[in-house]
N, CA and C of each residue as an Amber inpcrd file, in Angstrom:
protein
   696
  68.3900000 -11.0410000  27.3510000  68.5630000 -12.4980000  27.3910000
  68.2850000 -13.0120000  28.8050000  67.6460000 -14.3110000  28.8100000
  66.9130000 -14.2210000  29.9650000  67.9360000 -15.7950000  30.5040000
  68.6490000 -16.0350000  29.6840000  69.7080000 -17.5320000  29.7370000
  69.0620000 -18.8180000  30.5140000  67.3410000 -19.0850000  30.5120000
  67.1450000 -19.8160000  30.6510000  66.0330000 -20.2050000  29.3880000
  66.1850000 -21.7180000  28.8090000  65.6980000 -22.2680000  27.6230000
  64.0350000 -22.3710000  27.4760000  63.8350000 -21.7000000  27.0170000
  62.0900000 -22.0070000  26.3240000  61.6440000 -22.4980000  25.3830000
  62.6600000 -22.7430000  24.6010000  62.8480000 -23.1540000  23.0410000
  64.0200000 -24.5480000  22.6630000  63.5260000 -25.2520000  21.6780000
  63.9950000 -25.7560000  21.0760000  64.0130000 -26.7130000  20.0430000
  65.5480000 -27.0570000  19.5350000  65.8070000 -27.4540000  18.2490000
  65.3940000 -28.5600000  18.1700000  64.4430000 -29.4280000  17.3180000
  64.5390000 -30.8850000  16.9200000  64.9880000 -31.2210000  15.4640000
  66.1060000 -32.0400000  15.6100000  66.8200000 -32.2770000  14.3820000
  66.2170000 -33.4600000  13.4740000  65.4410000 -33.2020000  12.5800000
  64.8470000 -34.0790000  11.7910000  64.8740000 -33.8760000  10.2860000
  66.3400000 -33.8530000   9.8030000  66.7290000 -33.9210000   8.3380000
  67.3270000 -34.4640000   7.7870000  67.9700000 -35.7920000   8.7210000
  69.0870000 -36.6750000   8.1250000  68.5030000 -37.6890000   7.2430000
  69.6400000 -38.1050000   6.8650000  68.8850000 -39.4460000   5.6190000
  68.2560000 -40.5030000   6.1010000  69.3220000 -40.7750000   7.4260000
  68.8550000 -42.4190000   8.4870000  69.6610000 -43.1820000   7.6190000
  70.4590000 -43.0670000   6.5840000  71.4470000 -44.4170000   6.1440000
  71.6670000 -45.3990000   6.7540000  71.6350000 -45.1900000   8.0400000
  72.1200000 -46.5580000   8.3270000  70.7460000 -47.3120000   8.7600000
  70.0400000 -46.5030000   8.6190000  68.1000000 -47.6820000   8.7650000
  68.2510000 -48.3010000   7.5380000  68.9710000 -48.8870000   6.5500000
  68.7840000 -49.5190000   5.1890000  67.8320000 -49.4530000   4.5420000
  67.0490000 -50.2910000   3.7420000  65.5610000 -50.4860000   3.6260000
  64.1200000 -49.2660000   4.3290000  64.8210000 -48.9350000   5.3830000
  63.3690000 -48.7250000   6.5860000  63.2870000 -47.2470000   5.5240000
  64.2700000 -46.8750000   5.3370000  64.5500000 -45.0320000   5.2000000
  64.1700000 -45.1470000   3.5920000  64.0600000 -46.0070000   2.8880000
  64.3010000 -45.9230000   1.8790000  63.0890000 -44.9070000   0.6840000
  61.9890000 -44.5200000   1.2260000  60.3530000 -44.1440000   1.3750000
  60.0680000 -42.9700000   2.1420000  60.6190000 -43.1230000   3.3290000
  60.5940000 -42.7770000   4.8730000  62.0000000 -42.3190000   5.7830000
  61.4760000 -41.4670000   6.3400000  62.1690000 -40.4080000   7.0840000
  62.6300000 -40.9680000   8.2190000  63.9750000 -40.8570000   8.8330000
  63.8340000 -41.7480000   9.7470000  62.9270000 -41.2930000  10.7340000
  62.5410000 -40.0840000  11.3890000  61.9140000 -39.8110000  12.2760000
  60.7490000 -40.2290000  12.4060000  60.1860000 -40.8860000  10.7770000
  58.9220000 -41.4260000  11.1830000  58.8130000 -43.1490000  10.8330000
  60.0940000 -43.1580000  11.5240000  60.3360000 -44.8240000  11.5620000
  59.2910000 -45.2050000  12.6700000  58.5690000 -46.1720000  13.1160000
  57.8430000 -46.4990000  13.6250000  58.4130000 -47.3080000  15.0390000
  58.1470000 -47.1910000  16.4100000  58.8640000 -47.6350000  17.4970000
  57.7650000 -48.2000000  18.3940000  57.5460000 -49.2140000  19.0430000
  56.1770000 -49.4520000  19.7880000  55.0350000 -48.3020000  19.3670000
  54.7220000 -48.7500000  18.2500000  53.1570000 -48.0580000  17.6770000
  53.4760000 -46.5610000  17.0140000  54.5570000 -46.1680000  17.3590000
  54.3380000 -44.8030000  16.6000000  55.9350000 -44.1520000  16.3590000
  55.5950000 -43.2480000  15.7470000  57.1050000 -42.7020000  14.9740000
  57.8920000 -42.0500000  15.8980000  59.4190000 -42.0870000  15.5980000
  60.5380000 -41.6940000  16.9640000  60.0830000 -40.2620000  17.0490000
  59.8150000 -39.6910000  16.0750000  59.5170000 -37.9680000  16.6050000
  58.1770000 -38.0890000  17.0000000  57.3730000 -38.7030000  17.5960000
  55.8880000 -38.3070000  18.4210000  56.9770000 -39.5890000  20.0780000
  57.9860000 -40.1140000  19.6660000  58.4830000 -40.5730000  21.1480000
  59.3810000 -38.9740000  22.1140000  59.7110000 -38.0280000  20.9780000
  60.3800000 -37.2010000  21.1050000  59.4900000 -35.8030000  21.7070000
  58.4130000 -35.8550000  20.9230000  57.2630000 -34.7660000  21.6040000
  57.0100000 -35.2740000  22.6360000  57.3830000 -36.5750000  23.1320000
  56.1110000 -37.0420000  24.3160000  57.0210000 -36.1990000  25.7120000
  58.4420000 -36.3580000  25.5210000  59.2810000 -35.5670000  26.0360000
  59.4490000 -34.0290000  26.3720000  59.0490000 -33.5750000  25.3190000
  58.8360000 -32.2740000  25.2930000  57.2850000 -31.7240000  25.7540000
  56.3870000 -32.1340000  25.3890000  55.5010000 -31.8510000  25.2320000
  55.1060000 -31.9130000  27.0880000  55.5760000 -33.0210000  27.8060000
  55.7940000 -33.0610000  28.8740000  56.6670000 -32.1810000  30.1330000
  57.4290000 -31.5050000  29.3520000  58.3200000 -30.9070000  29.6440000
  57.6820000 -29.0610000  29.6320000  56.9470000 -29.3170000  28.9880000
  55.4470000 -28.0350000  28.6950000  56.8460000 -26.7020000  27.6480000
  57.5830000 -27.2880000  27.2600000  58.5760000 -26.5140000  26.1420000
  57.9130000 -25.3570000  25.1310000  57.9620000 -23.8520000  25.1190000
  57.2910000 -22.8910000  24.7940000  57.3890000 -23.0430000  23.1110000
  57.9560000 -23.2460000  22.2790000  58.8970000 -23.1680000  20.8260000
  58.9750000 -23.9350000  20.6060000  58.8050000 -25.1550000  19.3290000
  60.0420000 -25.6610000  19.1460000  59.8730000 -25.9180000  18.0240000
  61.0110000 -25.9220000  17.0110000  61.7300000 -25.2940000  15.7160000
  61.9950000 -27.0160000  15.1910000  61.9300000 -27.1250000  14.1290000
  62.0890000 -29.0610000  13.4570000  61.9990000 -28.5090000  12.0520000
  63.7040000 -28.8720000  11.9320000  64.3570000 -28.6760000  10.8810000
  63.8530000 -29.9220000   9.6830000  63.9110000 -29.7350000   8.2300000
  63.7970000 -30.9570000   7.4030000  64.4190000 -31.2300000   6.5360000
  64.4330000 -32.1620000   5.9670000  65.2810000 -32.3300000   4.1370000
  64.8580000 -33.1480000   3.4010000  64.7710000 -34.7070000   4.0950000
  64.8160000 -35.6260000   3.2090000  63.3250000 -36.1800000   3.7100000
  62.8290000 -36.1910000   2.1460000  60.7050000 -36.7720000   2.5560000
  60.4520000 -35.6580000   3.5800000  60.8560000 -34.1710000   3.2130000
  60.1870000 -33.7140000   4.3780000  58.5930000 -33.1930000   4.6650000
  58.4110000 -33.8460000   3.3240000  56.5960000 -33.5470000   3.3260000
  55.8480000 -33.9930000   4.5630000  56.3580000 -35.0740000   4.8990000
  55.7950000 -36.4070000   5.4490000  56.0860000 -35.4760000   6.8960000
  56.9940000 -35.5070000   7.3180000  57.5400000 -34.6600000   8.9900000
  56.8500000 -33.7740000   9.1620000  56.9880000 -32.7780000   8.0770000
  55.6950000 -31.5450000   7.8640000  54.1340000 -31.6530000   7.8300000
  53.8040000 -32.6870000   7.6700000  52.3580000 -32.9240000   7.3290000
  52.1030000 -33.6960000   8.6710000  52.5960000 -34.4760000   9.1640000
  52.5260000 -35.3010000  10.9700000  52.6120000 -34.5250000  11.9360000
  53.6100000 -33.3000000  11.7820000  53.3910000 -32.8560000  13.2180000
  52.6310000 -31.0930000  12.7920000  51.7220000 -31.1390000  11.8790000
  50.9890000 -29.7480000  10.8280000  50.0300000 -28.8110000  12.2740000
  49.5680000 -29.9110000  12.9220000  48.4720000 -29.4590000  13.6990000
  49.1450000 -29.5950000  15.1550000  50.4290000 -29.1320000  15.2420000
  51.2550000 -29.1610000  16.3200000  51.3310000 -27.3890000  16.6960000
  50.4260000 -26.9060000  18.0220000  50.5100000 -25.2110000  18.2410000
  52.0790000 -25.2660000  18.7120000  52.5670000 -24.1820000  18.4420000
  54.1180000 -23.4310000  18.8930000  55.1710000 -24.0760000  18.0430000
  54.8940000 -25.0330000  16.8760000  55.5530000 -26.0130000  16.3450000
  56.1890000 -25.3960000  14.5630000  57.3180000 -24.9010000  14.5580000
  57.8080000 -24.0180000  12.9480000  58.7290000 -25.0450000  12.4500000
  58.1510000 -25.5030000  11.1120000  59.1110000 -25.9920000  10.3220000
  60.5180000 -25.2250000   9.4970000  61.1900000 -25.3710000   9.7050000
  62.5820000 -24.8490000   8.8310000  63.1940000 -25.7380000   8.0180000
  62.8810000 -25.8840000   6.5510000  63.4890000 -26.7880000   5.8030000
  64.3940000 -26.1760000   4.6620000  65.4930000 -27.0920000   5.1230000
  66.4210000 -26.9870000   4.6430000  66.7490000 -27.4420000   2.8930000
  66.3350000 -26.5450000   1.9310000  65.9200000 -27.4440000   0.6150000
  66.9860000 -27.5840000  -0.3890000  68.1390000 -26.8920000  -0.1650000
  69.1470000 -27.3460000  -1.2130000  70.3500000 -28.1150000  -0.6050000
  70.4400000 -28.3020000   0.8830000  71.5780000 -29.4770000   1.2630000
  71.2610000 -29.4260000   3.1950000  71.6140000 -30.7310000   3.5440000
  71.4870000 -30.4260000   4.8700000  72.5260000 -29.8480000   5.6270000
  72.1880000 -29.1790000   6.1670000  73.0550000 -28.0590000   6.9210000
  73.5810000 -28.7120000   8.4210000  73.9650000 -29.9420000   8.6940000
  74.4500000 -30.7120000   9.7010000  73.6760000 -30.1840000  11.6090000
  74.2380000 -30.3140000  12.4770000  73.1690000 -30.3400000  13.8270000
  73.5500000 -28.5600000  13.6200000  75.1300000 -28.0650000  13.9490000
  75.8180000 -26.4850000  13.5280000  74.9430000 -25.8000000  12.7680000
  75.2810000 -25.8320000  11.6190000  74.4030000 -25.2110000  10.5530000
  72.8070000 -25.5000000  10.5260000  72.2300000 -26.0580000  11.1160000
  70.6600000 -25.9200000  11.1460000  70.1280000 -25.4690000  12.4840000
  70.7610000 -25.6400000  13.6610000  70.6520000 -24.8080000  14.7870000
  70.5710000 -22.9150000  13.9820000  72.0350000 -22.9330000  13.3840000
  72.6130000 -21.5190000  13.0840000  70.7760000 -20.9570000  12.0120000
  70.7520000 -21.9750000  11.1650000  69.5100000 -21.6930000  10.2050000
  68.3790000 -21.4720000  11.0950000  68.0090000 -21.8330000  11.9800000
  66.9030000 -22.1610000  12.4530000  66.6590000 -20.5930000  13.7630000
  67.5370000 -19.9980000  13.9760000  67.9520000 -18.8830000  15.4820000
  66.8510000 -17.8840000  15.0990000  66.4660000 -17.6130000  13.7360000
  65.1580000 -16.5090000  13.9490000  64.0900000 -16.9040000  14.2790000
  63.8710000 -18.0900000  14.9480000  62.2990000 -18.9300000  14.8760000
  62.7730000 -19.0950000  16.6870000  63.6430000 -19.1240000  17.1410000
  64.2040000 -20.1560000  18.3520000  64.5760000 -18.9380000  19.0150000
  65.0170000 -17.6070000  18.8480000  65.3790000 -16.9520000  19.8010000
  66.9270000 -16.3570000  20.1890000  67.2250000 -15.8460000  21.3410000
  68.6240000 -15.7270000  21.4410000  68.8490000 -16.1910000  22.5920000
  67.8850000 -16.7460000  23.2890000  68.2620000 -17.3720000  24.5420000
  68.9800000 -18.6440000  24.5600000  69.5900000 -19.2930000  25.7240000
  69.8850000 -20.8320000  25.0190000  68.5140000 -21.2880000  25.2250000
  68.7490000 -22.4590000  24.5750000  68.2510000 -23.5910000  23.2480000
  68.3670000 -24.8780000  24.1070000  67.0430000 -25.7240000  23.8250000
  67.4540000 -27.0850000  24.0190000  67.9060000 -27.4680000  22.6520000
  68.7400000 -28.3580000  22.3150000  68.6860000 -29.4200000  21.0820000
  68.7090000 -30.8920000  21.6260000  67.8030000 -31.0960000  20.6670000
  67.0710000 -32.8920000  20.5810000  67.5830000 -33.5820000  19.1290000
  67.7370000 -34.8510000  19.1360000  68.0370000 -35.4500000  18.1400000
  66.4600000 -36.4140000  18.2850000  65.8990000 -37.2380000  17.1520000
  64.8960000 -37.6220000  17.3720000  64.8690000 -39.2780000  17.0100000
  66.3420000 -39.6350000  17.2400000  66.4290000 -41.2870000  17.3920000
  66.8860000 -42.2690000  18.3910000  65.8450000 -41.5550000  19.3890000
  66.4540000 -42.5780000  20.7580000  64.8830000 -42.5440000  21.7270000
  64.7550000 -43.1860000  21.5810000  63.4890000 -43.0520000  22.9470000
  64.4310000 -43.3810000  24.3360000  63.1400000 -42.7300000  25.3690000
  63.5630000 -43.0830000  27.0930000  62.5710000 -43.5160000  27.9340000
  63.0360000 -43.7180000  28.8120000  62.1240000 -43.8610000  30.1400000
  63.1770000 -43.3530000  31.1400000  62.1390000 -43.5210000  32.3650000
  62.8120000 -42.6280000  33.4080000  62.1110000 -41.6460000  33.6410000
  63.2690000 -40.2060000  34.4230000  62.6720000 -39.0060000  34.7520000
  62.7070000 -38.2880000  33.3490000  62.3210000 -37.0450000  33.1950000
  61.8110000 -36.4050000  31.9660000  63.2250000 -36.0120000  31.4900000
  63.6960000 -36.5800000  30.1490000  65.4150000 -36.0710000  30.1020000
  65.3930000 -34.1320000  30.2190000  64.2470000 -33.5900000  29.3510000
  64.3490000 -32.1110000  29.6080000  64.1910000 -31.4600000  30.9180000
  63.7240000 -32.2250000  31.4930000  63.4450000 -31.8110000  33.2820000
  64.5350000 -31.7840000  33.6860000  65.5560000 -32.6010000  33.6650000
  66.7820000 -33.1710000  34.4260000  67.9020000 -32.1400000  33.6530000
  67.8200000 -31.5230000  32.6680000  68.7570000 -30.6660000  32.0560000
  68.4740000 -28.8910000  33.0510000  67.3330000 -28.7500000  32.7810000
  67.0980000 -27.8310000  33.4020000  67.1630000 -27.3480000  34.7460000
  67.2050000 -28.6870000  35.4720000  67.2620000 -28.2290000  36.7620000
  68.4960000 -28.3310000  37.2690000  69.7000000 -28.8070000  36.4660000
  71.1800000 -28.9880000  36.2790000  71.6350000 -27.1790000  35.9080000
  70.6900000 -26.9140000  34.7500000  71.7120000 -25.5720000  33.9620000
  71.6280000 -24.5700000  35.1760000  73.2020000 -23.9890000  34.9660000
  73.5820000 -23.2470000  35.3960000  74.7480000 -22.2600000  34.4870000
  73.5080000 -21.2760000  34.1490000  74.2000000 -20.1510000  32.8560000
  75.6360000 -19.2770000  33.3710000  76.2060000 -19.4410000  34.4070000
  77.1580000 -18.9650000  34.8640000  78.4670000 -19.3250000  34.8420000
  78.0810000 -20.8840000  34.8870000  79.3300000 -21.5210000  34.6330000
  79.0330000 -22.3510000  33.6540000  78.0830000 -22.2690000  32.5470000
  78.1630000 -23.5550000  31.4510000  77.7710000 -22.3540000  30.4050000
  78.4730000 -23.0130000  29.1280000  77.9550000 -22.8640000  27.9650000
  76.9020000 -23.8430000  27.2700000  77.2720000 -24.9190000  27.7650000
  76.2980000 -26.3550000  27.0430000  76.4660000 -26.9310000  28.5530000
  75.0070000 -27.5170000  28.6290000  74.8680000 -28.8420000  29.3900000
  74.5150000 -29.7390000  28.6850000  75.4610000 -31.3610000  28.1140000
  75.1160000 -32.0590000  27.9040000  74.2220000 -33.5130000  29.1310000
  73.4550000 -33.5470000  28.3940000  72.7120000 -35.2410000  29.0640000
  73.2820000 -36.3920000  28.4700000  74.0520000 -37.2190000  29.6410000
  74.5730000 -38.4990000  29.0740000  74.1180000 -39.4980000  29.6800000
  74.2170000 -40.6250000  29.0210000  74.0720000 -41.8070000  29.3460000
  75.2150000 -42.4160000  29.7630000  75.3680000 -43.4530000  30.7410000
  76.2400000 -44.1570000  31.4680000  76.6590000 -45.4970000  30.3940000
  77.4460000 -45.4580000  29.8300000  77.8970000 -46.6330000  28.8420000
  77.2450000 -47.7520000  28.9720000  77.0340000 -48.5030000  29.9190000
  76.5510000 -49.7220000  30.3970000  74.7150000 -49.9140000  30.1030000
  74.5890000 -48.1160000  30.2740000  72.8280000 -48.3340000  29.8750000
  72.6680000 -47.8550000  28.1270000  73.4730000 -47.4340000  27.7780000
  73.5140000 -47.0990000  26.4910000  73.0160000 -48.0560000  25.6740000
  71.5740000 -48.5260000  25.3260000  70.4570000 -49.5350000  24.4340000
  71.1540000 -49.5480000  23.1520000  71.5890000 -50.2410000  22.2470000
  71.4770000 -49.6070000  20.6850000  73.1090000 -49.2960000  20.3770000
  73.5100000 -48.4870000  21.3860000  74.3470000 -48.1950000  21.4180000
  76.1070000 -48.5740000  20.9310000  76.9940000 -48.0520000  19.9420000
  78.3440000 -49.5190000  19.9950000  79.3670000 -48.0970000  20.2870000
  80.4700000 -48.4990000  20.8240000  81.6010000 -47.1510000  21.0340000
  81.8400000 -47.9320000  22.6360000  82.7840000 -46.5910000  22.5470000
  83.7430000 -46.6780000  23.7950000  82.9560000 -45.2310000  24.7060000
  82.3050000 -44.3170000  24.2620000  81.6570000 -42.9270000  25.2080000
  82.1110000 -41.9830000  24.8520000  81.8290000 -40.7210000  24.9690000
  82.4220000 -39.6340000  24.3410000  82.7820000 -38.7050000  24.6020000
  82.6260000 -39.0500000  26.5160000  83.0730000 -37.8500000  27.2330000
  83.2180000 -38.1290000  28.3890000  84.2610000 -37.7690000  29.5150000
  84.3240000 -37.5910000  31.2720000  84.3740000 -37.0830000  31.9380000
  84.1040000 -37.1110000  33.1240000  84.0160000 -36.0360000  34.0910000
  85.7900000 -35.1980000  34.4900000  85.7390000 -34.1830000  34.5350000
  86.9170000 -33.7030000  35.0090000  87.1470000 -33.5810000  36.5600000
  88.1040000 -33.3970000  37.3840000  88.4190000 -33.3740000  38.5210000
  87.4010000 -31.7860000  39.0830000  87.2490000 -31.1320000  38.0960000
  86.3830000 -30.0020000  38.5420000  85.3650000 -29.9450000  37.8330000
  84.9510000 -30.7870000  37.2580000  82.9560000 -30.9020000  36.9690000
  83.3240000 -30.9810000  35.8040000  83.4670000 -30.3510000  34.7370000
  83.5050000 -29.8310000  33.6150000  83.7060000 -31.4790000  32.5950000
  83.3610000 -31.4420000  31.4890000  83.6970000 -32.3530000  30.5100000
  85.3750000 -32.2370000  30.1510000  85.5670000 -33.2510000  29.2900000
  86.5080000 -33.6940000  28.7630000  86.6640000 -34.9900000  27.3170000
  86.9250000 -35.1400000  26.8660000  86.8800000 -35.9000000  25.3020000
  87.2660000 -37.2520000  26.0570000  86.8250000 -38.0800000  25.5640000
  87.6090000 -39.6910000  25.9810000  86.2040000 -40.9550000  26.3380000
  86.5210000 -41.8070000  26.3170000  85.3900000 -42.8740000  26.6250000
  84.9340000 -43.0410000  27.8100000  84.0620000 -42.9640000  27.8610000
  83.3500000 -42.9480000  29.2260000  81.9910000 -42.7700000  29.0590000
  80.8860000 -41.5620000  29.4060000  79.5990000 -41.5070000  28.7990000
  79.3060000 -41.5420000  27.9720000  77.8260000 -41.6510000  27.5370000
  77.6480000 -41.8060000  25.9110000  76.8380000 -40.5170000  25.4000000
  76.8000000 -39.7020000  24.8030000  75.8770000 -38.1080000  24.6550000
  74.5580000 -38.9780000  23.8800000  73.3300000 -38.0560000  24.4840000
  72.0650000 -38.7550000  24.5840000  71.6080000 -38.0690000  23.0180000
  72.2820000 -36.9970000  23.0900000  71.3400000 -36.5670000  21.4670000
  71.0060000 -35.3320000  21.8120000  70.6500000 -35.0310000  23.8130000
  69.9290000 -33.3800000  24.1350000  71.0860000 -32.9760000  25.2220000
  70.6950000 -32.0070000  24.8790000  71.7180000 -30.5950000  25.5480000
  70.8180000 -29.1330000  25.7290000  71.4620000 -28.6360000  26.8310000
  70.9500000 -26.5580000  26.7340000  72.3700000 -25.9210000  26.2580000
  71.5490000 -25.6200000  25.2260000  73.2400000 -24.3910000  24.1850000
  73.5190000 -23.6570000  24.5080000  74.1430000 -22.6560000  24.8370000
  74.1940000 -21.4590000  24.3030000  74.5530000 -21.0330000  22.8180000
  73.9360000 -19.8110000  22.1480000  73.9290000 -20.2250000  20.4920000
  74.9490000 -18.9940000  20.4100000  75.5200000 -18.3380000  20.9070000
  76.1160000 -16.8530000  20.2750000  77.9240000 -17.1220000  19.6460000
  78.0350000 -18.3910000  19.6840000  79.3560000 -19.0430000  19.1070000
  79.3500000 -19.2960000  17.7090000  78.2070000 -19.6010000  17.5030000
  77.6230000 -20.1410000  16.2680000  78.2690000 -19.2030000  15.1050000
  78.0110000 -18.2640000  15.7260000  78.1350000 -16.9220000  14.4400000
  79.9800000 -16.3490000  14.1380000  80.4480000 -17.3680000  14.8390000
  82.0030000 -17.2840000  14.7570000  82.7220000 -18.3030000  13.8610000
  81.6950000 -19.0930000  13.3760000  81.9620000 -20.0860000  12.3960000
  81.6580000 -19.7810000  11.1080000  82.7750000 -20.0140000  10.4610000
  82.4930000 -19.7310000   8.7410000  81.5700000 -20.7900000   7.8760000
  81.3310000 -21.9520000   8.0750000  81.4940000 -22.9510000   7.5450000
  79.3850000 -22.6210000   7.6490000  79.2270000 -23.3020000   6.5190000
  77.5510000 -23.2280000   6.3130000  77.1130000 -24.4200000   6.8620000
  77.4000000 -25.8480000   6.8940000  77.1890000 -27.2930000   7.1270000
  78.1670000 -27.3010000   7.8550000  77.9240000 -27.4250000   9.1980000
  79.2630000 -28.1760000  10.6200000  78.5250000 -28.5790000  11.2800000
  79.2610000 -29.6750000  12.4180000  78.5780000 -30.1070000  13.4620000
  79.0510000 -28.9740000  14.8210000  77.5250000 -29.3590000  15.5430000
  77.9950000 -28.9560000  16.8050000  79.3720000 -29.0390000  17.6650000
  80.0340000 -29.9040000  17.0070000  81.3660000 -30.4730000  17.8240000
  81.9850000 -29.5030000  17.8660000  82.0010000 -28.6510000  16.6560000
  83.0180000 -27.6210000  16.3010000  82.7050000 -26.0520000  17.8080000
  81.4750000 -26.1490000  17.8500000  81.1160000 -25.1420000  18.8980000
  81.3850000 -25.9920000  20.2540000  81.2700000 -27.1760000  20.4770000
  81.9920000 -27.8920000  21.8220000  83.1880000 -27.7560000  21.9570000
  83.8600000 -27.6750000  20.4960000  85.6660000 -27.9960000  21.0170000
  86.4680000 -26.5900000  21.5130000  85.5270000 -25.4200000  21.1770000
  85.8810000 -23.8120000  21.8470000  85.1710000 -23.9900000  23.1280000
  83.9210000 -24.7140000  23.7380000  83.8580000 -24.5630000  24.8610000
  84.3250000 -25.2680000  25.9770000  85.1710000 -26.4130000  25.4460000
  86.0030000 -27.1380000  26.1790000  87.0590000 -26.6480000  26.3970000
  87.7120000 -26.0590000  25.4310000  89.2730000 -25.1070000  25.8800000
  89.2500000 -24.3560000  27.2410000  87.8180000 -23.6140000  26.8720000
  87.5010000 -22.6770000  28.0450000  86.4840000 -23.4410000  29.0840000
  86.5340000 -24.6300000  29.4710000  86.2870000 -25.4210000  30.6560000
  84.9510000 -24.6640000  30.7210000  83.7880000 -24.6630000  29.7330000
  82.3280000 -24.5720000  30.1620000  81.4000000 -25.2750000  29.5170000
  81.7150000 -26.5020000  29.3970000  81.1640000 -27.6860000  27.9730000
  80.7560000 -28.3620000  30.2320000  79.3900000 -28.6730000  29.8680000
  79.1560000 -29.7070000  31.1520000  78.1410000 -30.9660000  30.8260000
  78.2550000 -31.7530000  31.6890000  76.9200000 -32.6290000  31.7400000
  76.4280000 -33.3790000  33.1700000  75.3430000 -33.8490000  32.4980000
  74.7160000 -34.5750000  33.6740000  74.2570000 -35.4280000  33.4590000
  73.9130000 -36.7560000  34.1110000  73.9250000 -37.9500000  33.6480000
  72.1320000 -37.9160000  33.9450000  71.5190000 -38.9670000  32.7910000
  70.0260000 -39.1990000  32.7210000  70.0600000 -40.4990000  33.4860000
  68.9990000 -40.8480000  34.6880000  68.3910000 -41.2560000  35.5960000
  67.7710000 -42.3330000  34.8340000  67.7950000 -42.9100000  33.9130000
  66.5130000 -43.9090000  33.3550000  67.3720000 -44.4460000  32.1050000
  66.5230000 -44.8930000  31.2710000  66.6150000 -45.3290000  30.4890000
  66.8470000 -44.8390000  28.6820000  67.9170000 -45.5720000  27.7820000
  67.7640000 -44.7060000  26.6830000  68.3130000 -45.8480000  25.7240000
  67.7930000 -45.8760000  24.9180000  68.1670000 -46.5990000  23.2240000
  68.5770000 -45.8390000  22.1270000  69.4090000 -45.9430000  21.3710000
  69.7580000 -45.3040000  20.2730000  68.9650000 -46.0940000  19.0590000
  68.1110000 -45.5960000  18.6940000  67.9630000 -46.1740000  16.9840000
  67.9660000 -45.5700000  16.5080000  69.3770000 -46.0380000  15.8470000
  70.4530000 -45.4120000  14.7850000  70.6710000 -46.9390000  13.9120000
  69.8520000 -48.2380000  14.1810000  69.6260000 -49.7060000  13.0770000
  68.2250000 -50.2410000  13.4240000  68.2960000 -50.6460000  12.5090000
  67.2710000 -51.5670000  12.3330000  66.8250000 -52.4540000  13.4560000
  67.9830000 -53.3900000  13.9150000  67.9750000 -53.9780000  14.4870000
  67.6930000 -53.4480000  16.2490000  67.8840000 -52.5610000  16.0410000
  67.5640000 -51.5630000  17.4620000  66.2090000 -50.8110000  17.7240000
  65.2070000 -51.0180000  16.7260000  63.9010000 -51.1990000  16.9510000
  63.3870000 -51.9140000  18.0430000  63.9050000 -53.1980000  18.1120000
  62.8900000 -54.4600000  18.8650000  64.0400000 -54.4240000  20.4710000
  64.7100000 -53.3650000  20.2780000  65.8630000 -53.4840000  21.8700000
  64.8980000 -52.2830000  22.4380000  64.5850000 -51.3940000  21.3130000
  64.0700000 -50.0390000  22.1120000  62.3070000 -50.6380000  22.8380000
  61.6570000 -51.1680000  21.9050000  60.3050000 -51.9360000  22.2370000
  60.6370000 -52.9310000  23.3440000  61.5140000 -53.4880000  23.6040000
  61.9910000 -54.1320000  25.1160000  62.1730000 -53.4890000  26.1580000
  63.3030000 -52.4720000  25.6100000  63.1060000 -51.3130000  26.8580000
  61.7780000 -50.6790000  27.3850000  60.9470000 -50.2000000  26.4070000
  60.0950000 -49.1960000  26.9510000  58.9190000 -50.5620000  27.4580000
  58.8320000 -52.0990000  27.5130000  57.7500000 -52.6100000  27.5710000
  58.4770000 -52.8850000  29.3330000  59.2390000 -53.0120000  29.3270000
  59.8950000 -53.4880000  30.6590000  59.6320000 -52.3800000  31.7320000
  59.9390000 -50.9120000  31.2700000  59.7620000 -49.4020000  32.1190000
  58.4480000 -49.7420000  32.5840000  57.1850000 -50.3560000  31.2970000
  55.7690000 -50.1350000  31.9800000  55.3510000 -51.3330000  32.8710000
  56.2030000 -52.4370000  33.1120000  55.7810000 -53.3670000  34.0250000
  56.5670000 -53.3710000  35.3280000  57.5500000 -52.2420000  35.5870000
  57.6980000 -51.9130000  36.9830000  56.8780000 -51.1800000  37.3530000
């Protein structure tokens, strides 16, 4: 194990319920955001980031996810065909394609601007003292966004549960927890809340800009954001 990330997860199997209408046909990932779908805003990240692997889980319309990113080199679909197996369980599904090293995981409904969010994780991780580095957003820049934050800094670096940042969607894992869980469908939370006991859950805050579209209505906030990044 070489404990630095070459690989990773993009989570693209949820329903998008709360896109109403948009999802109803359509995947959210290939909801459409200034000209093109949130997962080609999500490669632009990665792909930039020059990322060796990366593994994109499916479920729902996953023809459509599968057939858009087909002619993508280093790019393995893992679909999930009799239930979705939550961020936990499709990381856990996905580890023979991804490796045993840590893992980035990406969620694929938020665009950015700024510095490269995978750049800024990496040059943060430190496999000695972290199990996860999360990337957060600062409440105040949180686009899209509604809550109170979901995490703070501790007096000695480390995370803690409570309002304050907002988690961006990406993180570097470590995956060997995974396999201590019974449960087939869990969220990641469940592998955060053992690495918080043991004070190695971390983060680092993203430098730029970020939108959540997770509504409808957060389409035309994210197309504001990214039109504003290109006229500074």
């Amino acid at each position: 194990m070489q404990n630095q990330p070459d690989a990773l997860m993009l989570f693209a199997a949820g329903f998008g319920t709360r896109m109403g209408i948009l999802t109803a046909d359509t995947p959210k990932p290939m909801i459409k955001v200034a000209g093109k779908p949130l997962i080609d805003h999500a490669f632009q990240q990665i792909d930039a980031a020059k990322i060796n692997t990366v593994v994109v889980n499916t479920h729902y319309h996953a023809s459509q996810v599968s057939k858009h990113i087909s002619g993508r080199p280093n790019v393995h679909v893992v679909h999930e065909a009799s239930e979705i197996l939550e961020t936990g369980g499709g990381l856990r599904n996905a580890l023979p394609k991804l490796g045993s090293d840590p893992v980035f995981t990406m969620n694929t409904d938020a665009v950015w601007t700024g510095p490269n969010p995978l750049n800024t994780l990496l040059q943060a991780w430190d496999p000695d003292r972290m199990d996860a580095l999360l990337l957060l957003v600062p409440r105040e820049n949180a686009i899209g966004h509604s809550g109170s934050g979901d995490f703070e800094f501790s007096d000695n670096g480390h995370l803690i549960r409570g309002p304050g940042d907002v988690y961006s969607g990406l993180q570097i894992i470590k995956t060997e927890g995974l396999k201590t869980i019974p449960d087939k469908a869990f969220s990641l939370n469940l592998l955060w809340d053992s690495m918080l006991l043991d004070e190695r859950l971390f983060g680092v805050v993203h430098d730029g800009g970020w939108c959540d579209v997770g509504k409808p209505e957060s389409i035309a906030l994210a197309e504001t954001m990214l039109s504003e990044a290109k006229d500074v």
